[in-house]
C-alpha positions in Angstrom: 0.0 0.0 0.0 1.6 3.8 -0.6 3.0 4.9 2.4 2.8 1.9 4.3 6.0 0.3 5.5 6.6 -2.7 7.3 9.8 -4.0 8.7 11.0 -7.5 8.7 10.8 -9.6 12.0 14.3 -8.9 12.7 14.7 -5.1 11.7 14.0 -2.0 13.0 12.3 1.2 11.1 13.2 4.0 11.3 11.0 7.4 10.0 13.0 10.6 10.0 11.8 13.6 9.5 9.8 14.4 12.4 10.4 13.7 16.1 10.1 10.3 17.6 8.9 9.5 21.3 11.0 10.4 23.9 12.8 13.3 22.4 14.0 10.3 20.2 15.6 12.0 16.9 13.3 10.2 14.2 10.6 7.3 14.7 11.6 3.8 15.8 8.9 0.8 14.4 9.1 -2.7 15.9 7.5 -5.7 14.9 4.7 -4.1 12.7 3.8 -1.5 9.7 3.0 1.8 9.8 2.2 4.7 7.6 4.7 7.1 6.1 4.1 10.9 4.5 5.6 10.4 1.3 8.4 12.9 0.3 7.9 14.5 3.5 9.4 11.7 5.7 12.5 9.4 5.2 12.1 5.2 6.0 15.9 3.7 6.8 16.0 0.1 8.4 18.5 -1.0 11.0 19.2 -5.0 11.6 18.4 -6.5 15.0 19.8 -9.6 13.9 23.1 -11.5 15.4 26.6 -10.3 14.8 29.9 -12.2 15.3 33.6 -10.6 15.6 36.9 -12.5 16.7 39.8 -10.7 18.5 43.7 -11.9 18.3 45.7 -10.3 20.3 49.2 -10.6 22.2 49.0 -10.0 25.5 51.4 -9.9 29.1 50.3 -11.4 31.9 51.2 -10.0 35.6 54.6 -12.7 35.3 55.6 -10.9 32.2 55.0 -13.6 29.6 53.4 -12.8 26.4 50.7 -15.0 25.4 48.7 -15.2 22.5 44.7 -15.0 23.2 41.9 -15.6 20.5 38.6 -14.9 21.4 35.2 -14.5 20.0 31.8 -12.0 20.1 28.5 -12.6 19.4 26.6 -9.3 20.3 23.4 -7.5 18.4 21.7 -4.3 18.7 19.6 -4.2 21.2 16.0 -4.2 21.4 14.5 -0.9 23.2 14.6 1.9 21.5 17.4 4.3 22.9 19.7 1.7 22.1 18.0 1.5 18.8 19.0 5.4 18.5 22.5 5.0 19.9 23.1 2.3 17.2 21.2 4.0 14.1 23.2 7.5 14.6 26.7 5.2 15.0 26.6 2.4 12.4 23.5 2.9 9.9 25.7 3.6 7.3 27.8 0.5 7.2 26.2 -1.6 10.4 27.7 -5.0 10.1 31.6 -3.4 9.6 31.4 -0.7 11.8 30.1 -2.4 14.7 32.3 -5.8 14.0 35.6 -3.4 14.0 34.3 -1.2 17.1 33.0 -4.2 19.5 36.6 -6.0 18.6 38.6 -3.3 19.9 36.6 -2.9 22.9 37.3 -6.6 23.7 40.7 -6.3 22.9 41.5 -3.6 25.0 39.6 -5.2 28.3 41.3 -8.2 27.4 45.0 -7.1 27.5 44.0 -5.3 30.5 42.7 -8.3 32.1 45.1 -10.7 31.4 48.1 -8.0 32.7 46.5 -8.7 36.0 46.1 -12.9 35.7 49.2 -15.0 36.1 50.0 -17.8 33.2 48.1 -20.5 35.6 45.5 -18.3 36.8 44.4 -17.9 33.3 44.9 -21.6 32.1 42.9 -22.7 35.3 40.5 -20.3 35.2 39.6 -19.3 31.7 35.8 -18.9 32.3 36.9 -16.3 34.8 38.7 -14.6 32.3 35.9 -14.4 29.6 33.2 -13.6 32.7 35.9 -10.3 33.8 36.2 -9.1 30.1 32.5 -9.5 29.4 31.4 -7.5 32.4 34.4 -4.8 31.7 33.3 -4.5 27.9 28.9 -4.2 28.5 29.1 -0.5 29.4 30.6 0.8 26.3 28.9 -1.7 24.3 25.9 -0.1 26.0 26.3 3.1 25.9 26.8 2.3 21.6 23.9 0.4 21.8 24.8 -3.3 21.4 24.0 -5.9 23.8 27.0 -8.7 24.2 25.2 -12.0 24.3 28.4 -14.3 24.4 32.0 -13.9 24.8 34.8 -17.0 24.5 37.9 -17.8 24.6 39.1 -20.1 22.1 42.4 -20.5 22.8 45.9 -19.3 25.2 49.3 -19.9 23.6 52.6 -18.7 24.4 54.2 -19.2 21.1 57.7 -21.2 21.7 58.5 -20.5 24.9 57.0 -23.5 26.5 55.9 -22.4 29.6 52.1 -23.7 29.5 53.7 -26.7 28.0 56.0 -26.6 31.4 52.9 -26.6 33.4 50.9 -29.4 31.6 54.1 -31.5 32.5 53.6 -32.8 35.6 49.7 -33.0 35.4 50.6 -34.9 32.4 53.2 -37.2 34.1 50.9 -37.5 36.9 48.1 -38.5 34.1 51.0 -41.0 31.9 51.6 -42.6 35.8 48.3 -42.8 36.5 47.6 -44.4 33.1 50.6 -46.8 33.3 49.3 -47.9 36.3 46.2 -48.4 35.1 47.4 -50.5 32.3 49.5 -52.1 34.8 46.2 -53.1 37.0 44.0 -53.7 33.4 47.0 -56.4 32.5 46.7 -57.4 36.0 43.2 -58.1 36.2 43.4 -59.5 32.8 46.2 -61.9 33.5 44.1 -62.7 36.6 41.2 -62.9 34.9 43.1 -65.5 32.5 44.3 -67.4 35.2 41.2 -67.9 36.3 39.8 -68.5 33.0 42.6 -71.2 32.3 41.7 -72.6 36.1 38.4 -72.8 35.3 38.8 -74.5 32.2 40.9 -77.1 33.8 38.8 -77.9 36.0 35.9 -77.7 33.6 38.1 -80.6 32.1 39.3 -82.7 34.7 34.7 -82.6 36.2 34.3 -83.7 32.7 37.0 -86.3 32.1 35.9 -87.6 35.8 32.3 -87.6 34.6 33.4 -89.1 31.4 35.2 -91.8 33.4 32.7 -92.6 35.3 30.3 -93.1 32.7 32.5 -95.4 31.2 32.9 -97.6 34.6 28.9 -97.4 34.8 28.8 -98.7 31.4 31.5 -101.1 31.3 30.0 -102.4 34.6 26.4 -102.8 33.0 28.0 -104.3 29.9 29.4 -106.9 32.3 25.9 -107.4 34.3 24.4 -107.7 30.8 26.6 -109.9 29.2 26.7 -112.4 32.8 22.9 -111.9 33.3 22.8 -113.6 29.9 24.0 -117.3 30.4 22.3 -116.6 34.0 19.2 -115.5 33.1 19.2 -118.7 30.2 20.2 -120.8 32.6 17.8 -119.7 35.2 14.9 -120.2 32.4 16.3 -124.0 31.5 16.1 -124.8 35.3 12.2 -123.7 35.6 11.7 -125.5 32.2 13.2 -128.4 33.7 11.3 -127.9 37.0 8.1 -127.6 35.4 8.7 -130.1 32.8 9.6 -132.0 36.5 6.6 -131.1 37.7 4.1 -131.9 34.4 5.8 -135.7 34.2 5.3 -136.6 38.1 1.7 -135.1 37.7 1.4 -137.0 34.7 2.3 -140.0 36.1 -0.2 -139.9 39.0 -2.9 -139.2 36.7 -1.9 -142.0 34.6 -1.6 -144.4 37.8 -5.2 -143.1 38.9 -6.3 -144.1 35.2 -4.5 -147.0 35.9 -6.2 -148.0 39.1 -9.3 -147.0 37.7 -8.9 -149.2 34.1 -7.3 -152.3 35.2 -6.6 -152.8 38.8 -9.8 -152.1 40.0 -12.1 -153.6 37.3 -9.3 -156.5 37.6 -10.2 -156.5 41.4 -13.8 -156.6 40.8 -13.2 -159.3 38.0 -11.1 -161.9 40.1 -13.5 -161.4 43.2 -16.8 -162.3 41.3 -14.8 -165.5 39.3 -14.1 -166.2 43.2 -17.3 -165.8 44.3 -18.6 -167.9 42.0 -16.4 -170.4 42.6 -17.6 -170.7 45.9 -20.7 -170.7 44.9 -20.3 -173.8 42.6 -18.7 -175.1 45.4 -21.0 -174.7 47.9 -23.3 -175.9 45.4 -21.5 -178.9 44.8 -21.7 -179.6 48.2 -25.4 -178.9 48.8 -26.5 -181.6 45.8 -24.1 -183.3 47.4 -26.1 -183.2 51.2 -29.4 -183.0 49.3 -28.4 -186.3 47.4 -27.4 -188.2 50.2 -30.6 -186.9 52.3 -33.1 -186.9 49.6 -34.9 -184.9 51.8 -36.3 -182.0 48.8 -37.4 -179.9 52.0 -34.2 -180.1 54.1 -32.2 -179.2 50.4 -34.3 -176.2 50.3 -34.6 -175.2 53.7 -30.1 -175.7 53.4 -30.0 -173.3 50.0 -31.9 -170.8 52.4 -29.6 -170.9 55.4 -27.2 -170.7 52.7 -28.9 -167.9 50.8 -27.4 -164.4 53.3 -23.8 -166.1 53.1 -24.0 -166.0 49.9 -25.2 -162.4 49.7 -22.9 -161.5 52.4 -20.0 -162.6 49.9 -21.1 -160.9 47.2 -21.2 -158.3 49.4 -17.3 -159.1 49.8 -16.1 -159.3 46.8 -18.2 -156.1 45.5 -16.5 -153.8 48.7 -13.4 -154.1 46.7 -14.6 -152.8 43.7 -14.1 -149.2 42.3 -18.0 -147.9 42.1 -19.7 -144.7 42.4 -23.4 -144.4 44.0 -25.2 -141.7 42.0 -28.1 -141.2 43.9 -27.4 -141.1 47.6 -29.6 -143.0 49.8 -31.9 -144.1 47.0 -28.8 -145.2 44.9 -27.3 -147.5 48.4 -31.1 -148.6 48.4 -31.0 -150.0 44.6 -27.5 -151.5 45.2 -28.8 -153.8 48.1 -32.5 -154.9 45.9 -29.6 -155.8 43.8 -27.3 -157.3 45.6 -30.4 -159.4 47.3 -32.1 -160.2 43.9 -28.6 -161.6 42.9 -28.6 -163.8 45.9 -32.0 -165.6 44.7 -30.6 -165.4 41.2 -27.9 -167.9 42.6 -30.2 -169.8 45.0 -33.0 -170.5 42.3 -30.2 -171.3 39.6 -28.9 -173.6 42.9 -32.0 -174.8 43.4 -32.8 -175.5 39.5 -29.6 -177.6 39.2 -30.1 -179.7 42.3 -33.5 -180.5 41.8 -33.6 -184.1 40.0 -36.1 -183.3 37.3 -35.0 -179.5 37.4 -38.3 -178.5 37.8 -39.1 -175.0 40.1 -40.6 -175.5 43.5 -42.4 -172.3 43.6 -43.4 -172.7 46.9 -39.8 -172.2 48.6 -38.4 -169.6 46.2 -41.4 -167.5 46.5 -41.3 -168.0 50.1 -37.7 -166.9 50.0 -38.6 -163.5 47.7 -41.7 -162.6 50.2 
């Protein structure tokens, strides 16, 4: 817009040609526009922006030795408005040089004058204490032109040849080479011990493990050894219970065959040569009754004899049938049917007697059925 100005964030404008706040020689405008009377008024900017200038310069300190000092200034114009003034009237027309050349000789001067009163260890010691003495020695003139310091440091302190700073780093530096030997001596201690103990540990790492090793080895060599005698034992052990039971299987065997035995022949055998006995005395005592009967011819006293003869001859039956190897099914009704049978074999005999003694072999009911009832 005509006749509106605005200055950059960091600049200052400035409006001559009328009078400023303050008694202020012309207008100072910060941070926003304003409008100017053409022809009539005069717009100039001033930077507010950083400036840097270094400093060199040969100085003696209170011992007499000359040392060499570089330094460096940030400073800027500052931001109220009579240093804005102070500034404008004193560097506007060439800012950046004027005030660069100015602010370094106003360090330089504090700075000689400082140092002159500092011995050579006092300022290698103390160097921020150096920097702090010049910076508050240089802020009044740099205020009274305006400019506000915002740093000041010291870059470096030399003496040239003469060695004296060199002189004075020597036995901090001897002390610092000693107390790094000897801390190289302790590292290659404590790695040498460290070693050893590594090494000692790894031995006996080795001789646990060749222990271990070795005793695995007995354990399996000794179950190897069970193993392989446990073998033949173990076969052995088997052929004796085979044997054993085999043993055992024959004898029982043997008594089941004797019981079959004793059941198949000897008994039925038994049985057999008791009734070819008992018959024999029955044909004997036969005999002997035809015989008596014969001589008596008396049919009444032969029969009345076969009956007096008749429970012997069930009696030995009765004999020769204890012997025997039979089984009675039925309990008391099974003894019952044995004797019916062993009596109704007893009459067999005595009416077979009676049949073959009697001359015409004829029955005599009468005594036989006397005998049954």
């Amino acid at each position: 817009m005509l006749g509106y100005h605005v200055p950059d964030p960091d600049e200052a404008m400035l409006v001559s040609g009328g009078r400023g706040k303050d008694n202020a020689p012309f207008r100072v405008v910060i941070g926003h526009g304003a409008f100017v009377v053409p022809l009539f008024r005069k717009v100039r900017y001033l930077s507010l922006a950083m400036f840097e200038a270094e400093i060199g310069e040969r100085c003696v300190t209170k011992q007499g030795i000359q040392l060499d000092v570089r330094a460096v200034i940030a400073f800027k114009v500052a931001n109220d408005t009579l240093s804005i003034v102070n500034a404008a009237q004193r560097f506007l027309s060439e800012q950046e040089r004027e005030m660069s050349v100015l602010t370094g000789r106003i360090f330089s001067g504090h700075l000689r004058s400082i140092v002159g009163s500092m011995t050579v260890e006092e300022i290698i010691r103390e160097r921020q204490k150096l920097a702090d003495e010049v910076l508050m020695a240089s802020k009044v003139e740099m205020s009274n032109i305006g400019l506000w310091v915002d740093s000041f440091q010291i870059q470096s302190i030399d003496d040239g040849n003469l060695g004296y700073i060199a002189a004075l780093a020597a036995p901090h530096n001897a002390a610092v080479q000693r107390d790094a030997q000897i801390a190289q001596s302790q590292a290659a201690q404590e790695a040498a011990k460290a070693e050893q103990e590594s090494q000692r540990k790894q031995a006996e790492y080795q001789r646990e493990t060749a222990i271990l090793r070795a005793e695995y080895q007995r354990d399996i060599d000794k179950a190897n050894a069970e193993a392989a005698q446990s073998g033949p034992l173990a076969q052995a052990n088997a052929l004796q219970e085979v044997l054993t039971a085999q043993a055992v299987q024959a004898r029982k065997q043997a008594e089941l065959r004797e019981q079959q035995l004793q059941a198949e022949v000897v008994k039925p055998a038994e049985a057999e040569a008791e009734r070819v006995r008992i018959l024999a005395q029955a044909e004997a005592d036969r005999t002997r009754i035809q015989a008596d009967a014969a001589a008596s011819n008396n049919r009444i006293a032969l029969d009345q004899l076969l009956i007096e003869q008749l429970p012997e001859i069930v009696a030995q039956a009765a004999r020769g049938l204890s012997g025997a190897n039979l089984t009675v099914l039925n309990g008391p009704d099974g003894v019952s049917e044995l004797v019916n049978g062993m009596v109704g074999q007893g009459l067999t005999v005595f009416n077979s007697l009676q049949k073959a003694l009697s001359p015409n072999n004829e029955h005599n009911p009468t005594t036989v059925d006397r005998v049954q009832e």
